[in-house]
N, C-alpha and C positions, 0 to 999 in steps of 0.2 A: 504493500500500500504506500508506503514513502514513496517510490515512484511517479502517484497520481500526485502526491502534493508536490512533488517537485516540480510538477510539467504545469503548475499553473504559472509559466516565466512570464508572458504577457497576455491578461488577460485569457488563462485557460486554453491557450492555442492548443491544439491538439488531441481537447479535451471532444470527445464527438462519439454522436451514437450511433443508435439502429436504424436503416431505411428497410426498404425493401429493393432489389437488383441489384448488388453490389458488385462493383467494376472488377472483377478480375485484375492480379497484379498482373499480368502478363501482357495485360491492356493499358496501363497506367503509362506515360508520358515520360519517352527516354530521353535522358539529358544529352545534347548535343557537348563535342567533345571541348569546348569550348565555355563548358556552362561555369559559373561560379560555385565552387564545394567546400562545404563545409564540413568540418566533424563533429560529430555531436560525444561528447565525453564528459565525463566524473572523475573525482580521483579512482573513482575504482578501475576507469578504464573507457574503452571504446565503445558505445552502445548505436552506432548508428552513420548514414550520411545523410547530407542535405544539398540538393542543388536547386539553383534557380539561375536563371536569362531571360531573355526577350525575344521574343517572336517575330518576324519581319515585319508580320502587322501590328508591331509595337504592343502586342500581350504579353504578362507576365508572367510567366511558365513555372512553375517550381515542383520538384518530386522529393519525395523525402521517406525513408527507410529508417528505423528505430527499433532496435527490440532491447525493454527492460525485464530483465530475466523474466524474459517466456511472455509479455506480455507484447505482443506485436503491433507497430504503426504500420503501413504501408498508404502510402496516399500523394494523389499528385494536385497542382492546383491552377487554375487558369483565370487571370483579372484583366477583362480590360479597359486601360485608361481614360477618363474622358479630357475634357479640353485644362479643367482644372486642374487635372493629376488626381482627382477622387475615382473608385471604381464607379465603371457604368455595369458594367456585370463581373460576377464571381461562380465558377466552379469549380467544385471539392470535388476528388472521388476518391474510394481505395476505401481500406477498411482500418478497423481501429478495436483496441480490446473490446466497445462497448458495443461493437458493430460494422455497417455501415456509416461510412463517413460522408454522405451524400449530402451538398449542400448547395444552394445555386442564392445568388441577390443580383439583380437588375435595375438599372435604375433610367428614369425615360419623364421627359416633359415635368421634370422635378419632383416625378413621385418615383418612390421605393417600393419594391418588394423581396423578400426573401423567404426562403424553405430551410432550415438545418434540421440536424437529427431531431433538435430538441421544441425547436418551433416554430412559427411561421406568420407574419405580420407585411403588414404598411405601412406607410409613413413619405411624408413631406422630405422630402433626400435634406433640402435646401442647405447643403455646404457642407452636410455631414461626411464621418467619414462611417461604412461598414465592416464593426469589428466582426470578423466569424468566427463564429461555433468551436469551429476545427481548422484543420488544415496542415501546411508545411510552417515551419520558419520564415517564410516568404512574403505569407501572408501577412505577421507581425513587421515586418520590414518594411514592408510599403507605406504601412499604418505611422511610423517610424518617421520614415523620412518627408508624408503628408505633414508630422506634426510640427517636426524642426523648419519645415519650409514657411509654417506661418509665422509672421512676425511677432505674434504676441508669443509663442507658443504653446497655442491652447487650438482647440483643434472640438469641433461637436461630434457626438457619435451617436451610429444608429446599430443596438435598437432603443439607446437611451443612455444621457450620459455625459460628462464633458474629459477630454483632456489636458492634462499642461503639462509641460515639459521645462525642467532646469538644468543646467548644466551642473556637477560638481565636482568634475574631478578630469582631468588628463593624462594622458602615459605615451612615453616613444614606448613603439612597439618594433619587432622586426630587426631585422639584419642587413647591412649596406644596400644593394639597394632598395630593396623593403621596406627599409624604416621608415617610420611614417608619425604623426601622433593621430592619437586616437583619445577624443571627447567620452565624457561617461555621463549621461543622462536620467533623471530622474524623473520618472514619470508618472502621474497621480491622477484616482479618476475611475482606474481598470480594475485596482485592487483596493483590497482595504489598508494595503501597505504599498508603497510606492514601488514600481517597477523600475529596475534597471536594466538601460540598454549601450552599447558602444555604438559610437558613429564615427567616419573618419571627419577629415579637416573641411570637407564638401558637407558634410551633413547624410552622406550616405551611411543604411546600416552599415556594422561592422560584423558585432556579433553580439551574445549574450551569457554572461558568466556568473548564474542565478543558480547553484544546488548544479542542475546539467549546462555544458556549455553550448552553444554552438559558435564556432568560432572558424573562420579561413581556411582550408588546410594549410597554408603556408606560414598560420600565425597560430596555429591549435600548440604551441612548445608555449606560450606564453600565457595559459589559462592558468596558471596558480599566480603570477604578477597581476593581472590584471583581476584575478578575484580578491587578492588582496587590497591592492587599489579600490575597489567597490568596499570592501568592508571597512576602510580607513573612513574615506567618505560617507560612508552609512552613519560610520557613530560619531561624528559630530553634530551630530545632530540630537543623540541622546542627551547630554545633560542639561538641554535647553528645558526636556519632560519632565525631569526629574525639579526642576525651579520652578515649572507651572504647576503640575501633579500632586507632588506631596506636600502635604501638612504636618510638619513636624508640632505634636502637641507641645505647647507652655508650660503643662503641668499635666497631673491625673485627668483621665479620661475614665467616665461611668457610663457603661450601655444601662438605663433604666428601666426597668418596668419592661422586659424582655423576656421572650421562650427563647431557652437557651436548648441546643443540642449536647447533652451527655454523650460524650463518643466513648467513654469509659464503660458506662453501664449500660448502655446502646438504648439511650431513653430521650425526649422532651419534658424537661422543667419549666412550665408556665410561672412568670410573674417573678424574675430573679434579675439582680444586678451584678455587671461584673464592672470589677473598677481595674486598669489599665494604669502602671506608673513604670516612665522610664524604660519602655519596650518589653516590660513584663506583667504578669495577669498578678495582681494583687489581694484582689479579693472576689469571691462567687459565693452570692447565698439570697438569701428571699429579699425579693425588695422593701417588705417591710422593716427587716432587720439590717440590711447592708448600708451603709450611708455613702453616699460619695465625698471625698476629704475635701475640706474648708478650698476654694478655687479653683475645684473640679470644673474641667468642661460634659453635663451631662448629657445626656443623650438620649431621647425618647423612645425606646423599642415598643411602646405598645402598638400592636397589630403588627409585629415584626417578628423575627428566626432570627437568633446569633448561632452562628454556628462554627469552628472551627476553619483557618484557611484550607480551601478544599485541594487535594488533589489531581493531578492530572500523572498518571504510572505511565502513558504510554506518547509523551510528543514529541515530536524531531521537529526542532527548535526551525523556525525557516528566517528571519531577520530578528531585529531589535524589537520590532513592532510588535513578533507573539508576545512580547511581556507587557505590554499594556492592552493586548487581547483575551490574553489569559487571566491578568487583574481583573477586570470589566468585570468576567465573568464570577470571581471570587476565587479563581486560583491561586493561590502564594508559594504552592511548591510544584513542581511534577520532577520528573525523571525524564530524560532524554536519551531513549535506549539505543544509539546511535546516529552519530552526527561526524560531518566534516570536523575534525579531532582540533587543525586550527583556530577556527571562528571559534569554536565551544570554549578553548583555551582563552581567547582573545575575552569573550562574555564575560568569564569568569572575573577577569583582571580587572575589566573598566566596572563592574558591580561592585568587586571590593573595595575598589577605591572611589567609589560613590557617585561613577560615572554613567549609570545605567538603571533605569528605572526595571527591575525585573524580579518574577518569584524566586523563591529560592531553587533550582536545580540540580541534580542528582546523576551525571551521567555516567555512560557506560562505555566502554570502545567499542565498535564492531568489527570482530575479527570473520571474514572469510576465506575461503580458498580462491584459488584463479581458473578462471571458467567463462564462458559467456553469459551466464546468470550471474556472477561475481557482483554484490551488493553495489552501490553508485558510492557510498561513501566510506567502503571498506578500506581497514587494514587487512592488507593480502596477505597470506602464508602461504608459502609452497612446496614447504615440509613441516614434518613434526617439529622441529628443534627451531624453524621462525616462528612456528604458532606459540609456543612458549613462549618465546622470546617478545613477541607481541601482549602475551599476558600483564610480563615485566614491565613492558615498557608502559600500558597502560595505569597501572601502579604507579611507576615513577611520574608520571602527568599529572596523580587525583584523582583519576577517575575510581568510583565508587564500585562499580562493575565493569564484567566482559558481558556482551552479545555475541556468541556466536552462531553462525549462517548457516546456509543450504546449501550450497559449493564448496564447503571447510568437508577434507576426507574425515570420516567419521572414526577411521583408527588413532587420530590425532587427539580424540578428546580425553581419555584418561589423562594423558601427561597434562593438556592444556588447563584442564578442570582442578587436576593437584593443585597445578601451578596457582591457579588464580586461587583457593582456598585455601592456599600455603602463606598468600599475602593477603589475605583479608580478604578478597572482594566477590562479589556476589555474580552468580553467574544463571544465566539465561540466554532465550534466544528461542529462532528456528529451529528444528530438528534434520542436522546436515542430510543430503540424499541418500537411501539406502540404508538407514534404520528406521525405527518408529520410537513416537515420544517415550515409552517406557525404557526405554535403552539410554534414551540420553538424561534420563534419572538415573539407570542405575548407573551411569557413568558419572554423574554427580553432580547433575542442575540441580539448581533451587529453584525454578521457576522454569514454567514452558509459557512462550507469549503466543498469545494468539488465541481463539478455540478451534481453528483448525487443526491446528498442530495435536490437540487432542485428542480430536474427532481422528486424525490421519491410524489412532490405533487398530480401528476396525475397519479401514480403507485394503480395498485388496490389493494381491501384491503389485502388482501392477504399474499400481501409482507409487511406491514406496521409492524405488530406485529414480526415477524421476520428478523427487517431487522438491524439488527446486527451481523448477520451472513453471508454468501454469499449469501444470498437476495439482498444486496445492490451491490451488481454488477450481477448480474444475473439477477433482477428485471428489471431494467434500459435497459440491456442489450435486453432482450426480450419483454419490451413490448413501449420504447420511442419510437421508429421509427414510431406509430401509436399515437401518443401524439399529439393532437392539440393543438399548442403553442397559438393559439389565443380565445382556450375556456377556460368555468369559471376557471378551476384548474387553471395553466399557471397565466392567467390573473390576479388572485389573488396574487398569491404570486410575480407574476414582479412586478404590484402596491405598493403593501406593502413593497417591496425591495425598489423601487425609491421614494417610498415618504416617508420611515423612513432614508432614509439614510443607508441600510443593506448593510455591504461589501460581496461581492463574491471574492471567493480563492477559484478558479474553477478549480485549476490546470491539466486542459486541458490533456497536455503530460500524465499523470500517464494513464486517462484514453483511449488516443486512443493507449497506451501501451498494455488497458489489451483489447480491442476490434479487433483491426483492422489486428493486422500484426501473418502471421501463424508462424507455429516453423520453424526457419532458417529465416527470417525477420530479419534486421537490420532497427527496428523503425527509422522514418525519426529524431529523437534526439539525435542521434549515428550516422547515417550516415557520417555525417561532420567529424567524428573523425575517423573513419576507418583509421588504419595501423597506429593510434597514442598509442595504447592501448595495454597493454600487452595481449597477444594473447588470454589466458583464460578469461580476463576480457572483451573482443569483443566477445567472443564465448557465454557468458551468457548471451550478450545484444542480442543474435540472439533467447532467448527460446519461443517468442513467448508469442502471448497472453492467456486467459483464456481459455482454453475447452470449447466450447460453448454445454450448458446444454442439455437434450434430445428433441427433438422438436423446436428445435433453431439450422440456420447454422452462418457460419462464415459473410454470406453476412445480413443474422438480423442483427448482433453484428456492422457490419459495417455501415448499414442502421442508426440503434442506433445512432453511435459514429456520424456522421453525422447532425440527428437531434438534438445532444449537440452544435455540433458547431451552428446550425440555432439557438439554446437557447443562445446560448453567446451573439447573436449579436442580437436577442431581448431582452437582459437584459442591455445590453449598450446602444443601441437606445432610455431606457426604464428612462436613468439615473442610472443605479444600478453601484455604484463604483465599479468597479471592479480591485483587487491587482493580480499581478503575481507570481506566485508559482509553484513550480514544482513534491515535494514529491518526488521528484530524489533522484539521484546521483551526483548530482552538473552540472550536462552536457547538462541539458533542458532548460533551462531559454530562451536562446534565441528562441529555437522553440515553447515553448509556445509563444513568440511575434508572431511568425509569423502564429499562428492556429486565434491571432487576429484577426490578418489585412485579415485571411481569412475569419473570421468573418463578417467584415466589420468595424473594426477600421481603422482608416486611423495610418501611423507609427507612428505620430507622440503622436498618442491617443495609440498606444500599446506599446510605449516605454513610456509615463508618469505611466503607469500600473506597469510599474518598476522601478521609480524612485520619482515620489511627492506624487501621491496618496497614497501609501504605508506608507511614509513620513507622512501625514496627518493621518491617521491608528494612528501610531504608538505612536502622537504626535510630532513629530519630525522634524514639516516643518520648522520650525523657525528658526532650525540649517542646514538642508541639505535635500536633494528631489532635489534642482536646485541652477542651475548656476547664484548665485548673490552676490552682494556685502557682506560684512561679516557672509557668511554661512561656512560651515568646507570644507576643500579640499577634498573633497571626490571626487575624479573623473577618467573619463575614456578617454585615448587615442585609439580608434580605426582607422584603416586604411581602405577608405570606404566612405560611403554614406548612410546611414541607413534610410537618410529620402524617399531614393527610392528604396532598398532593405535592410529589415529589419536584416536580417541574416549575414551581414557586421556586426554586432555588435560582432558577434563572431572573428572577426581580432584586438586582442585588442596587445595592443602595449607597451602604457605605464598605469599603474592604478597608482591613488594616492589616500593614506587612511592617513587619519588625518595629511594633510601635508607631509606625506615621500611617496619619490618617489618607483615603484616596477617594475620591467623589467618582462612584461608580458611574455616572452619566460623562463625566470630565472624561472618564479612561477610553470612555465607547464612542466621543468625540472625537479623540485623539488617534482611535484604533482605526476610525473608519467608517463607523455606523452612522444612521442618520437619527435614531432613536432607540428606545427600549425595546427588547423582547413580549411578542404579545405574553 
């Protein structure tokens, strides 16, 4: 799933669903030998090409090839120009993990029309430009160099929207005669966090070096400078947040006349005060009897939840911005179970020295093998004695845990498992190709992520040696729904989960993302936000789930997604800890509570999922997880009742991270939003 969130570089390009006739690659639009190419790359490595040129009749051609492990792009793209340089028409074709990528816009006597996977309107064109659905690289590029050509650099978009663009940052790139500089632009509008793009000294794209690159091939040597370069410029911008954003209190802070959530005794206390001094919890007891001290600032909870800062087990971190996304929401901690290993270092530094408005974070390295599924932000190992050696090294970083992948040889994990439980750190992950999750217990996880990974124990053999690939959701997908959760398989591995104390980080949402909802679906984890989100960044929440494989419909997939939720709530029933996590976008946490309690947790067992349990994980209960006498202020004001509707935790009001206060409407401002969640 990191993959899908990585691909949202501008505006969800490539994000695209199901039609009906899908073009054959064979049919798809070959690049003359002449064309401009690009690489598309990670540090993990190569995942792809991109080309584009022009047409004699001045069309904009572009084809583009991508596979991240096992999930395949293929699609070509055709735009042509009208007198402004805005498109007069656009066609997609080729396919995409969600489908068909069939998409056409025309534009004629200043009226619009378009078709994508996900939907299909009208509209007055008048100057706009049309972002699409899907497509190559190409498509983003054109959109690119519309926007820098305007003098303001602001730019309308259809099917709703505005853009701007700022310059902030520059770089020589290349080699004698190569060299060249290359502008880095900021552009705001598409997403809820500003997109980064390169252009040269004309204002033509260059490339993009956002999580995946696509960059020249003759300048693809230069994607770690010039990511650095964007991350330099990204955070100057942080502590301007951190001056608007927080409220360092003056003195004591009293939440009053408050239901507080007990994460300890897994309960809601109506009608209590907790008093806050100096970034720590001072006092909790009945409001009658708690007084707030003489120049307290108090705080009116009635009709409100305090609750603990909530957790997020499963995010890979994507700019600066997830952490006033994830504030908004009442996150103060999560865990990043894999990330570009620099940036996350970089986080780390400019938050301790109080340069970065962000929860506290918990990551992990990700170690994989070398492979064509090879993770996009992996550390690689290519024997036994690196993948050890990667253990170490992550140690010597900080980091809290190892992640290991689907491409890591599975004889490697004994030694790499010591190794990492020789130096403290916590270990989780995929389950490499060619075992199943009970093997990489008794090899020595603490934790399996995912519920596929779980589900993979009664998957037949089949899919086991392949499931590194789109096996692992495609396997699951087709054959859970007929999985007896009460025979041997099942029963084995929930045992072994409850009686070792195995965490699950089942992050629920990612997967009834890629099952349940067709192209044009607004998954129930977006819903709540409808008409808060700039237009392009709702229209990608709508692309739908996975293409269901041949011999598989949508209602297997759904049947499936179904049978996981019946596996949740026999792994909880079962004792298996279970952390909450989402592999989002920051905008799922609370709906995964609520696929709990569908489960059959009660709220108050699917909201400790988010705040002590995690807490114990992490280590970390002694300082915060719950509402007690000298734990860190870590908390949440929401408006609401969460102990009777879960989904009130998305009304948050006030958050407090290490003692300073944050105006949850300020953070959702800041993040993106145009308003509160229904």
């Amino acid at each position: 799933m990191y993959g899908k969130v990585l691909l949202g570089v501008l505006g969800a390009v490539l994000l695209s669903g199901a039609a009906l006739a899908q073009t054959p690659v064979a049919d798809l639009a070959k690049p003359p030998a002449d064309a401009r190419h690009f690489i598309i790359a990670s540090p993990g490595g190569k995942h792809g090409d991109s080309w584009s040129w022009v047409a004699a009749d001045g069309t904009r051609m572009a084809r583009e090839s991508m596979n991240l492990r096992g999930q395949v792009w293929e699609v070509d793209y055709a735009g042509k120009p009208g007198p402004d340089g805005l498109p007069l028409a656009v066609t997609i074709r080729g396919a995409t993990p969600q489908g068909d990528a069939a998409e056409t816009f025309t534009a004629a006597g200043g009226a619009a029309q378009w078709k994508s996977p996900v939907d299909a309107g009208s509209a007055m064109a008048g100057g706009a430009f049309y972002v699409s659905q899907g497509g190559p690289m190409d498509a983003s590029a054109w959109f690119v160099e519309r926007l820098l050509a305007k003098p303001d650099k602001t730019l309308a978009l259809l099917p709703g929207g505005q853009a701007r663009a700022e310059k902030v940052a520059s770089l020589e790139v290349g080699q004698d005669a190569q060299r060249q500089t290359v502008n880095l632009w900021a552009i705001s509008g598409i997403s809820n966090s500003p997109i980064f793009a390169w252009a040269d000294a004309k204002d033509r794209f260059f490339g993009v070096t956002s999580g995946l690159a696509w960059l020249p091939e003759a300048y693809a040597g230069e994607r770690q400078r010039m990511q650095d370069a964007q991350a330099a410029a990204a955070a100057k911008q942080a502590p301007g947040f951190i001056k608007a954003l927080a409220q360092p209190p003056t003195g004591p802070v009293a939440f009053a006349n408050v239901r507080i959530f007990d994460a300890d005794n897994l309960r809601f206390v109506p009608d209590q005060t907790v008093v806050i001094d100096k970034g720590l919890i001072t006092a909790v007891g009945p409001a009658a009897s708690t007084r707030a001290p003489a120049g307290a600032r108090v705080i009116d909870g009635k009709g409100k939840t305090l609750t603990p800062g909530l957790w997020d087990s499963h995010m890979h971190v994507g700019d600066d911005y997830t952490g006033l996304q994830e504030l908004s929401m009442g996150v103060t901690s999560f865990r990043d179970p894999g990330n570009n290993d620099t940036l996350t270092l970089d986080r780390r530094t400019r938050r301790a020295a109080g340069q970065l408005l962000f929860p506290h974070v918990y990551s992990s390295a990700l170690i994989d093998g070398k492979g064509p599924y090879t993770a996009q932000v992996a550390n690689v190992a290519a024997s036994e004695a690196e993948a050890v050696a990667l253990v170490a090294a992550a140690k010597a970083k900080g980091f809290v845990g190892v992640k290991f992948y689907g491409t890591l040889n599975p004889a490697w994990l004994p030694a790499a498992v010591a190794e990492a439980h020789r130096l403290g750190l916590h270990v989780h992950g995929h389950i490499p190709a060619g075992i199943r999750p009970l093997d990489a217990i008794n090899a020595g996880y603490d934790e399996v992520t995912h519920i596929n990974w779980v589900m993979m124990q009664a998957m037949p053999d089949s899919i086991i040696p392949v499931s590194n690939g789109i096996a692992r959701f495609q396997g699951p997908g087709r054959y859970a729904k007929d999985v007896d959760l009460d025979g041997q398989a099942m029963k084995a591995i929930i045992e072994a989960m409850a009686k070792k104390k195995i965490y699950s980080d089942p992050t629920m949402v990612a997967f009834e993302g890629l099952y349940v909802p067709e192209n044009g679906d607004l998954s129930p984890s977006y819903t709540p936000f409808a008409g808060t989100l700039p237009p392009a960044t709702e229209r990608a929440f709508r692309s739908g789930g996975f293409a269901p494989p041949a011999g598989v419909t949508r209602a297997d997939y759904r049947a499936s997604w179904a049978k996981m939720v019946e596996l949740l709530g026999h792994m909880h029933k079962a004792g298996v800890p279970i952390v909450a996590g989402t592999d989002g976008s920051g905008l799922e946490l609370v709906h995964e509570l609520e696929i709990y309690v569908e489960a059959g947790f009660s709220p108050a067992e699917a909201l400790a999922a988010a705040t002590i349990v995690p807490a114990r994980l992490a280590g970390q209960a002694a300082k915060t997880g719950s509402i007690k006498v000298g734990k860190a202020a870590d908390l949440v004001l929401v408006e609401g009742d969460p102990s009777t509707r879960i989904g009130d935790l998305r009304q948050t009001r006030l958050v407090m991270l290490d003692g300073q206060l944050l105006d949850a409407d300020a953070l959702r401002k800041a993040a993106g939003f145009s308003g509160r969640p229904r």
